[in-house]
C-alpha positions as CSV (number, residue, x, y, z in Angstrom):
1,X,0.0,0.0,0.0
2,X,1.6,3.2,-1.2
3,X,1.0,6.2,1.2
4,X,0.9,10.6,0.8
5,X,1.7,12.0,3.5
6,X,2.1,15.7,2.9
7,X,3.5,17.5,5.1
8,X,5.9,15.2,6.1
9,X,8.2,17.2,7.6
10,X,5.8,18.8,10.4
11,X,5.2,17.2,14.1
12,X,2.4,15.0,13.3
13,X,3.7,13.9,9.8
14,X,6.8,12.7,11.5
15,X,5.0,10.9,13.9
16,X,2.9,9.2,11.5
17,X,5.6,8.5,9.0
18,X,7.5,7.0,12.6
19,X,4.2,4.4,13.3
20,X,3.9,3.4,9.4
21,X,7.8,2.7,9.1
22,X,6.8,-0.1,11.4
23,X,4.9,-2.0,9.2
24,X,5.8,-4.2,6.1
25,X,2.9,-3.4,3.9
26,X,2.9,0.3,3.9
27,X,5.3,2.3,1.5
28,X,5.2,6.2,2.2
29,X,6.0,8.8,-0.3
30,X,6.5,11.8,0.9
31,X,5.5,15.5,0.6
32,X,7.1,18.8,2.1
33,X,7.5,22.0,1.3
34,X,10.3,22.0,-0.1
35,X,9.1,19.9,-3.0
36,X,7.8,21.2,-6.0
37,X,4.1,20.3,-7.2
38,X,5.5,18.1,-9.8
39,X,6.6,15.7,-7.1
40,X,3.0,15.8,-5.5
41,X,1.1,15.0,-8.3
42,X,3.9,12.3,-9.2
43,X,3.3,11.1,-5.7
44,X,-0.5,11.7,-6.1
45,X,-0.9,9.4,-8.6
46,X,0.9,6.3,-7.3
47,X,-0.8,6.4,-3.8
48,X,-4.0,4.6,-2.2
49,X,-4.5,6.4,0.7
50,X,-3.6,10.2,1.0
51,X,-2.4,11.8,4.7
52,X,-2.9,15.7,3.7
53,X,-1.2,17.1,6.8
54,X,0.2,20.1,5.1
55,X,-0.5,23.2,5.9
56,X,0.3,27.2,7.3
57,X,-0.3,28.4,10.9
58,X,1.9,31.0,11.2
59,X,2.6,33.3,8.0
60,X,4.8,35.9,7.3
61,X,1.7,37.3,5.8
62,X,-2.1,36.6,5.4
63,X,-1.9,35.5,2.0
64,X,0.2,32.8,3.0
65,X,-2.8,31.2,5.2
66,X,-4.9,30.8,1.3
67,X,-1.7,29.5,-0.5
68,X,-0.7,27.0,2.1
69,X,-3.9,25.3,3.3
70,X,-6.7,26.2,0.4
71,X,-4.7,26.1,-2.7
72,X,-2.4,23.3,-2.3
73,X,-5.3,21.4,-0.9
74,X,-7.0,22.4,-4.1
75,X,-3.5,21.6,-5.7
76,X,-3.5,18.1,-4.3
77,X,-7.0,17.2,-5.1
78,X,-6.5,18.3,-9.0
79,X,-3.9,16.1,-8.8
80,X,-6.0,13.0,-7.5
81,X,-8.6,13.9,-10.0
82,X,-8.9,11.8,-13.0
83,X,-7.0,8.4,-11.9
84,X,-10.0,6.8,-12.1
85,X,-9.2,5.4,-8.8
86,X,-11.4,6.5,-5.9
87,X,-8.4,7.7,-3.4
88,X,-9.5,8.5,0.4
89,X,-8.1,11.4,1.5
90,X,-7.7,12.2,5.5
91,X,-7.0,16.0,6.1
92,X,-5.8,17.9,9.4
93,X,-8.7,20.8,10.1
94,X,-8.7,22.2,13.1
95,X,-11.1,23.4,15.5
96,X,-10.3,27.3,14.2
97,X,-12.4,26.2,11.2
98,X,-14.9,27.5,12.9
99,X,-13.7,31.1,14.1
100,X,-13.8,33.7,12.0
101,X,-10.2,34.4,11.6
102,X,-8.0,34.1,8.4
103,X,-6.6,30.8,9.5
104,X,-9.7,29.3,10.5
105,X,-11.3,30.5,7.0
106,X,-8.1,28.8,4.5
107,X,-8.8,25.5,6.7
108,X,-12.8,25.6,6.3
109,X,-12.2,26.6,3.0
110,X,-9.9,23.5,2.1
111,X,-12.5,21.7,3.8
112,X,-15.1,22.2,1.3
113,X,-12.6,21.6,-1.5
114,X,-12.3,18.5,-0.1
115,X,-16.2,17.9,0.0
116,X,-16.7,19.3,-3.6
117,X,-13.8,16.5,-4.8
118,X,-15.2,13.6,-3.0
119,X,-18.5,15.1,-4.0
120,X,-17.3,14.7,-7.8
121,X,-15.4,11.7,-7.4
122,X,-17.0,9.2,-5.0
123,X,-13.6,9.0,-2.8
124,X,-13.9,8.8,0.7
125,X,-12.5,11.8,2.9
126,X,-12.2,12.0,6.2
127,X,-11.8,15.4,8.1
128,X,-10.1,15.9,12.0
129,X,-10.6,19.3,13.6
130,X,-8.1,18.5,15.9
131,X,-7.5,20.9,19.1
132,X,-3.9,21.6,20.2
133,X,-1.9,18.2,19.5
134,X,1.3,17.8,21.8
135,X,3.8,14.9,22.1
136,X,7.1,14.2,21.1
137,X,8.9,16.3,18.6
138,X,6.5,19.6,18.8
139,X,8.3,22.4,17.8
140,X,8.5,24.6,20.9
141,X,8.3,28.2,20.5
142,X,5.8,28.1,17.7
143,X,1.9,27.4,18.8
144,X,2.2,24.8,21.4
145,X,2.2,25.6,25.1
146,X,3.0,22.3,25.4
147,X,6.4,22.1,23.5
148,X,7.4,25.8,24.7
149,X,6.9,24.9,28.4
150,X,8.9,21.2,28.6
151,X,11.7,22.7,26.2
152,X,11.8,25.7,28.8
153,X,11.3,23.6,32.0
154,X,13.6,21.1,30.8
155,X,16.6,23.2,30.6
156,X,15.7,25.8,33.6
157,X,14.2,28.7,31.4
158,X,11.6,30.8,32.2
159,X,7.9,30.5,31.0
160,X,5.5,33.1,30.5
161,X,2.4,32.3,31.9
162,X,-0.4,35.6,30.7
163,X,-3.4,34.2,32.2
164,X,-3.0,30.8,34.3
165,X,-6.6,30.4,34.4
166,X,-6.9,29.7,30.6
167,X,-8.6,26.2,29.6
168,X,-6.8,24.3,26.4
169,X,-8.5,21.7,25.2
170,X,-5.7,18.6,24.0
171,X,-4.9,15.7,22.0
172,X,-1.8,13.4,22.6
173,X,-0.1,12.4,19.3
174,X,-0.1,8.8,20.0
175,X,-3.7,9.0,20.2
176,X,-4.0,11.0,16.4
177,X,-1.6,8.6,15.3
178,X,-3.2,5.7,16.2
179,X,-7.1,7.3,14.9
180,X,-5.2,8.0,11.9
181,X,-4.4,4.3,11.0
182,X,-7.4,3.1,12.3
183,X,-9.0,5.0,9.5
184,X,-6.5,4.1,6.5
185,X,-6.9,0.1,7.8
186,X,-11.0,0.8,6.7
187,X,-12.1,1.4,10.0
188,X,-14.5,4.7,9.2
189,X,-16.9,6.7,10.9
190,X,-20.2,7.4,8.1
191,X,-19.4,10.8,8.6
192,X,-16.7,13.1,7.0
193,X,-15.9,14.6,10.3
194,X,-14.1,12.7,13.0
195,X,-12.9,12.8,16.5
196,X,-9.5,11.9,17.9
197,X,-10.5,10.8,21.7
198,X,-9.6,11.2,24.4
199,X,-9.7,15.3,24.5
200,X,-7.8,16.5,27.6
201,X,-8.6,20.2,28.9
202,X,-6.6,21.5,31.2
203,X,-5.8,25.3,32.2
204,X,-2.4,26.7,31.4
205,X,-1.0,27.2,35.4
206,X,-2.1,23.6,36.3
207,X,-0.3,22.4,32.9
208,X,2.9,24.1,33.6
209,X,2.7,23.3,37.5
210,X,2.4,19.4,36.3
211,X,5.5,19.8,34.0
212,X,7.3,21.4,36.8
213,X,6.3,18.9,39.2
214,X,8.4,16.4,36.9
215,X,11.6,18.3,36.5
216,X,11.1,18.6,40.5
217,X,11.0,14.6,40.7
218,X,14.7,14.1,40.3
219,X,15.0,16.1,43.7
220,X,12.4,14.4,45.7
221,X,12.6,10.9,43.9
222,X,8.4,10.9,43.8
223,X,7.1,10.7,40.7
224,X,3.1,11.4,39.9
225,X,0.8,9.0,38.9
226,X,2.6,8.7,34.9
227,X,0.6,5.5,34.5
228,X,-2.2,6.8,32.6
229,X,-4.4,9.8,31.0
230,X,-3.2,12.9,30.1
231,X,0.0,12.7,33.4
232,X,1.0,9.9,31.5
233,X,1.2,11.7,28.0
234,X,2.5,14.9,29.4
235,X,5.1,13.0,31.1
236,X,6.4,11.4,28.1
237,X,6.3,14.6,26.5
238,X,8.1,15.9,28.9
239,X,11.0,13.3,28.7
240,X,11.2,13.8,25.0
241,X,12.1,17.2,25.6
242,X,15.2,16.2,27.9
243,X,19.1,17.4,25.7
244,X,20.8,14.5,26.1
245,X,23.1,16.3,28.4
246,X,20.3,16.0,30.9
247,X,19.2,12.2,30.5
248,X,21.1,10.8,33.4
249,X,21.0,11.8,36.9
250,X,22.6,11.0,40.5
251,X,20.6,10.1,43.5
252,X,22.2,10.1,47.0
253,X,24.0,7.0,48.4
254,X,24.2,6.1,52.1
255,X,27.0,3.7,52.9
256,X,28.1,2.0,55.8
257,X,30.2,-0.8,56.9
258,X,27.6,-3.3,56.2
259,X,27.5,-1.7,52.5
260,X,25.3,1.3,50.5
261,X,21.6,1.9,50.3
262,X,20.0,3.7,47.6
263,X,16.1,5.2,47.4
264,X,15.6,5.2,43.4
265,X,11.8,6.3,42.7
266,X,9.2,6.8,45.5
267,X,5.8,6.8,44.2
268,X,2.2,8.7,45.8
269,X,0.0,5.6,45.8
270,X,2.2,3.0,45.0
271,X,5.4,2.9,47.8
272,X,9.2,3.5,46.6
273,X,12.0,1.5,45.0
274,X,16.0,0.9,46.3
275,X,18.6,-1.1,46.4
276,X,20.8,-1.5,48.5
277,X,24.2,-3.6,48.8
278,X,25.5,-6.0,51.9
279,X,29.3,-7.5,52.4
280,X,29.8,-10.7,52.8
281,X,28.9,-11.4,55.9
282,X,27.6,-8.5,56.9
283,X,23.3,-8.3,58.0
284,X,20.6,-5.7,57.3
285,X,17.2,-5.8,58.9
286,X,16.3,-6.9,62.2
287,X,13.4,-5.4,62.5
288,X,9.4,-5.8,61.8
289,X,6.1,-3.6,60.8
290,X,2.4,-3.8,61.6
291,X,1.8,-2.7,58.2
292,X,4.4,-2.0,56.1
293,X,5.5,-4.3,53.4
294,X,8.2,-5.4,51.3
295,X,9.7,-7.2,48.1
296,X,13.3,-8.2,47.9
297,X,14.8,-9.6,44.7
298,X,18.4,-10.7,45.5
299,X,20.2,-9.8,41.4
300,X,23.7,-11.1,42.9
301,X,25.3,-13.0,45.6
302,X,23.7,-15.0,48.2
303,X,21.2,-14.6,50.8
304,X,20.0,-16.3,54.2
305,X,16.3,-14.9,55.3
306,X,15.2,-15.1,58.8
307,X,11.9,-14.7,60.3
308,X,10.2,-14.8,63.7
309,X,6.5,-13.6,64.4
310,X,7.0,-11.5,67.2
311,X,4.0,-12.9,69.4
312,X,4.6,-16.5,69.6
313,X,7.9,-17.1,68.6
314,X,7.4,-19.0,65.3
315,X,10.7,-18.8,63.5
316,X,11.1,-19.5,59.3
317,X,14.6,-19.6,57.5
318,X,15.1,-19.3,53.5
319,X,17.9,-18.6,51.6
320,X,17.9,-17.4,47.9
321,X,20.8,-16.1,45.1
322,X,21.2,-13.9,42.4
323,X,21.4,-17.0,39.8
324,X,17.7,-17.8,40.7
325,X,14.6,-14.9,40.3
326,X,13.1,-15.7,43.8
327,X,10.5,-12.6,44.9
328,X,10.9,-12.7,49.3
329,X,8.4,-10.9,51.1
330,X,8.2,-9.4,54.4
331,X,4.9,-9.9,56.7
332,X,3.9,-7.4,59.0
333,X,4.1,-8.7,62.7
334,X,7.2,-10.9,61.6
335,X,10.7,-9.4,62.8
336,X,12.9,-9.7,59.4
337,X,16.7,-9.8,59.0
338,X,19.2,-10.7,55.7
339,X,22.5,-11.7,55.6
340,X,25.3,-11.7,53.0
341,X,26.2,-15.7,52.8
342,X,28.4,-15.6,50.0
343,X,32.0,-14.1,49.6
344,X,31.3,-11.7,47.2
345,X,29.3,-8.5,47.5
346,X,25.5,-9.2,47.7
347,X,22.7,-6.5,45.4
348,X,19.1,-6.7,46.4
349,X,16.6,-4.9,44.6
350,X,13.6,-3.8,47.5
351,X,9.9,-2.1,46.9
352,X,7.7,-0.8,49.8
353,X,4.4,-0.8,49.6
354,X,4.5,3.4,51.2
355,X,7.2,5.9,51.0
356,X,9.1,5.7,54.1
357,X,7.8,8.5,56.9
358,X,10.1,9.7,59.6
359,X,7.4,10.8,61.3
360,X,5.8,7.2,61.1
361,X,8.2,4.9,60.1
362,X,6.3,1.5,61.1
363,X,9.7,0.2,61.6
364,X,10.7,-1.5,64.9
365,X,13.8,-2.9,66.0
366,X,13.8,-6.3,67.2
367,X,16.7,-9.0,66.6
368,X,15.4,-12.2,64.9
């Protein structure tokens, strides 16, 4: 399957043009604006599905608004006319289609260009009036708050904020992406005009206060809830935005005699990761909780694991190693202890189910 994707240079182009690379049965040709029209009608007339994604949204001029969405939309559609194939088209509106502004007017405009020809030739089109689109590879700087505030925030440069009560309504690219092949694969709404869910709104302060909550997370260690929903897009956008310079980062160590101990992520709902290391010979532990829990994951040397219930005694011994994934939990009520049994330094991986509180540790000592 031969695809157009014009525009191909742009943020969502490149996105799209990422996601179709993976598969064997598409073939993209391409469209920017440095090509000349020859190359689009060339392109035009080899293709089975057409991507328009071209188009202006910040002239020089006003002129430029008619030139780059109406005409070359009217351009493209000349060119597709007369192939005698019935080509489905999919076009990036956008929600300004319906202001009255010159922008909005080109895209509503090349809108019903695109009705008239689908109108005249039977081909199916499919129109997105998509809201502000962010993810990875947004030019910042340009028309997305987005982009401008995680390449700012990322390298510790101011943001201008004019009214922090403003609403934006947003779509993550992923989410376009994937709408966008769900359509070229035949899966089509009956109408012309379609949706890209979900539609995040948000205002502006609480969007730049989440972005800064991230770059904040390397100093606290606790990360938001970047599972899901728009903290889970934004937080990949976010990352995208990171100079290589600034992918790595240190945490603080604590080291004793016994060997180091290291807090790597602490989540709000979900407890905290670490590792920590032990000498041969050397124990950590001796203590219990009433309702604190743990995971430990021994990734090299050996182990010995000793429990006793601290009520009536009952003891229970296990030993693991690195060469064998064995998950070892801790039960509240049970005094706990491990000890290096090997002669080599011992790494244990450890999650809690809450982020330790000085205030209420739940962590009593008690030999085993």
């Amino acid at each position: 399957m031969k695809v157009l994707v014009t525009g191909a240079g742009g943020f969502v182009a490149r996105n799209l043009i990422a996601t179709l690379g993976e598969r064997s049965d598409i073939d993209v040709l391409p469209f920017t604006r440095d090509d000349d029209e020859a190359v689009l009608r060339r392109h035009a007339g080899q293709a089975d599905f057409v991507f328009h994604l071209a188009g202006v949204n910040r002239p020089k001029n006003i002129e430029e608004f008619t030139a780059g969405n109406t005409d070359l939309t009217q351009l493209l559609c000349d060119a597709l006319e007369g192939l005698g194939r019935q080509i489905p088209v999919l076009y990036t509106s956008s929600t300004q289609a319906l202001a009255d502004n010159p922008y909005g007017a080109s895209k509503r405009t090349a809108e019903e260009v695109l009705q008239a020809f689908s109108a005249r030739q039977g081909a199916p089109i499919h129109l997105f009036r998509l809201p502000n689109v962010f993810g990875k590879w947004a030019r910042p700087n340009y028309n997305s708050a987005v982009a401008t505030f995680c390449h700012n925030i990322t390298r510790d440069l101011p943001i201008q904020i004019n009214d922090p009560e403003a609403n934006i309504n947003l779509v993550y690219i992923d989410d376009v992406v994937a709408r966008f092949i769900q359509i070229m694969d035949g899966h089509a709404a009956g109408t012309p005009f379609i949706d890209v869910a979900p539609v995040y709104s948000i205002t502006v302060g609480a969007l730049a206060e989440q972005l800064q909550a991230f770059r904040d997370s390397r100093l606290t260690l606790t990360i938001d809830t970047v599972g899901t929903g728009l903290t889970r897009a934004l937080y990949s956008t976010y990352v995208s935005y990171l100079p290589p310079e600034s992918f790595a980062y240190e945490v603080p160590k604590h080291g004793d005699l016994r060997g180091v101990f290291v807090e790597m992520l602490k989540t709000r709902d979900s407890g905290q990761f670490s590792f920590f290391t032990a000498n041969p010979g050397a124990t950590r532990g001796g203590h219990y909780h009433h309702s604190k829990t743990e995971k430990f994951l021994v990734i090299k040397g050996r182990a010995r694991f000793r429990f006793r219930q601290i009520v009536d005694g009952s003891y229970h011994e296990l030993e693991t190693s690195g060469e064998t994934p064995v998950i070892v939990e801790t039960v509240p009520g049970w005094t706990h202890d491990i000890t290096n049994i090997g002669d080599d330094e011992m790494v244990v991986m450890l999650w809690a189910n809450e982020i330790f509180d000085r205030a209420r540790p739940d962590t009593f000592a008690c030999p085993v």
